[in-house]
ROMIRO-738563 format. One line per field, with one value per residue (C-alpha): residue in three letters; x, z, y. Coordinates in nm, 2 decimals. Each point is the difference from the previous one (the first is absolute). Layout:
<sites>
type = c(ala, ...)
x = c(X, ...)
z = c(Z, ...)
y = c(Y, ...)
</sites>
This chain:
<sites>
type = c(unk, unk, unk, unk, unk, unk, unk, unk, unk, unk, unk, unk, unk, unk, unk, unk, unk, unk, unk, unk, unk, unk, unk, unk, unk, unk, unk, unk, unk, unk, unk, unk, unk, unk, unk, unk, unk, unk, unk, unk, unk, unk, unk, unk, unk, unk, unk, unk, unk, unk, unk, unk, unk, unk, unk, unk, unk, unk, unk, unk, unk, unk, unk, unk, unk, unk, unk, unk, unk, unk, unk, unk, unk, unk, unk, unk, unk, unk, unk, unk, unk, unk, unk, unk, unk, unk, unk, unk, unk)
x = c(0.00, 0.14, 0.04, -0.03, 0.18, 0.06, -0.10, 0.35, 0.18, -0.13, 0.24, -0.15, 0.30, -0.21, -0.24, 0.06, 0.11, -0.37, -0.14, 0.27, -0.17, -0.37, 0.08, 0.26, -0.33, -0.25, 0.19, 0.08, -0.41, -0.13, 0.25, -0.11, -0.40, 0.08, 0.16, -0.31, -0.23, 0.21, 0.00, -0.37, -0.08, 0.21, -0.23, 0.19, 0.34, -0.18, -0.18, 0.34, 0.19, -0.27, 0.02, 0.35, 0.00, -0.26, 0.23, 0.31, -0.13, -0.23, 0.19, -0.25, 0.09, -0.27, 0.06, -0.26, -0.27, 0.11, -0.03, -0.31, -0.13, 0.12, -0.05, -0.36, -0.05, -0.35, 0.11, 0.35, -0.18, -0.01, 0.29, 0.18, -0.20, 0.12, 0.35, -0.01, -0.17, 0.27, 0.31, -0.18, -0.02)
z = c(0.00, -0.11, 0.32, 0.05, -0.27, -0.26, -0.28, 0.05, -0.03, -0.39, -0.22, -0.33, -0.15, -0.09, -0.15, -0.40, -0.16, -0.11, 0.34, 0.15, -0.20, 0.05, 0.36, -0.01, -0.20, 0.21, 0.34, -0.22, -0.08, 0.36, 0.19, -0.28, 0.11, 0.31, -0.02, -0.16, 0.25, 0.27, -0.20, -0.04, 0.39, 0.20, 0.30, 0.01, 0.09, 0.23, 0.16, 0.03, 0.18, 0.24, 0.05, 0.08, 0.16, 0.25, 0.03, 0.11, 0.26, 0.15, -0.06, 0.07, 0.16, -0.25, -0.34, -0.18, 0.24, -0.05, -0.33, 0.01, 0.18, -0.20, -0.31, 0.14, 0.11, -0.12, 0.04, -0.24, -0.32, 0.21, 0.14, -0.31, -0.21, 0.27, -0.03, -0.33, -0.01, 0.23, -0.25, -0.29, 0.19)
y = c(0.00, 0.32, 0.22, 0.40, 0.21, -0.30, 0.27, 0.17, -0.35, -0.07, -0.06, 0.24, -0.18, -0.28, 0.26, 0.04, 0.29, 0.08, -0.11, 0.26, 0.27, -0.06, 0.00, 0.30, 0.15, -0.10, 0.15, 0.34, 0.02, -0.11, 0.30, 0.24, -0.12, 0.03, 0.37, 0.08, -0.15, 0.20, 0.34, -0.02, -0.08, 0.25, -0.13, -0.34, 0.15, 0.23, -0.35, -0.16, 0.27, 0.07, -0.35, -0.05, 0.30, -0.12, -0.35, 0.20, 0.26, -0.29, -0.29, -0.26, -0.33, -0.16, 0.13, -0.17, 0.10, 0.34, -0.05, -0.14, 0.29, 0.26, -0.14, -0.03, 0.31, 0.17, 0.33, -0.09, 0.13, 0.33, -0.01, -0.08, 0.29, 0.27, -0.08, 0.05, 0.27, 0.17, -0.13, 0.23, 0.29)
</sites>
């Protein structure tokens, strides 16, 4: 059974040359997506920083309970739309 982090081991080696390029294409096109996605929805890097903010001044024994409750939180759309609001001003 292949254990934790077993992606970074693979040999691409045993990939062909035209295998190497669809997959050398196919990272290239999903970080070019995914700078898109991010450029379009300012509100997730504003999410994550409060976030992790939150993590280091509380430092919670129980990180995914922490998680779970802020990630929970009815008043995040609020909270999140506020911040925002205060980085464009």
């Amino acid at each position: 059974m292949a254990g934790k982090g077993s992606l970074a081991k693979l040999d691409v080696g045993v990939l062909s040359a035209e295998q190497q390029e669809k997959l050398q294409q196919f990272k290239i096109k999903t970080r070019i997506d995914n700078e898109n996605y991010l450029r379009s929805h300012p509100e997730v890097e504003v999410l994550i920083g409060d976030f992790l903010r939150d993590v280091l001044l509380k430092m919670p024994a129980d990180i995914r309970e922490f998680a779970a409750d802020y990630f929970t939180n009815p008043n995040l759309h609020a909270v999140i739309g506020s911040k925002m609001e205060g980085n464009m001003k």
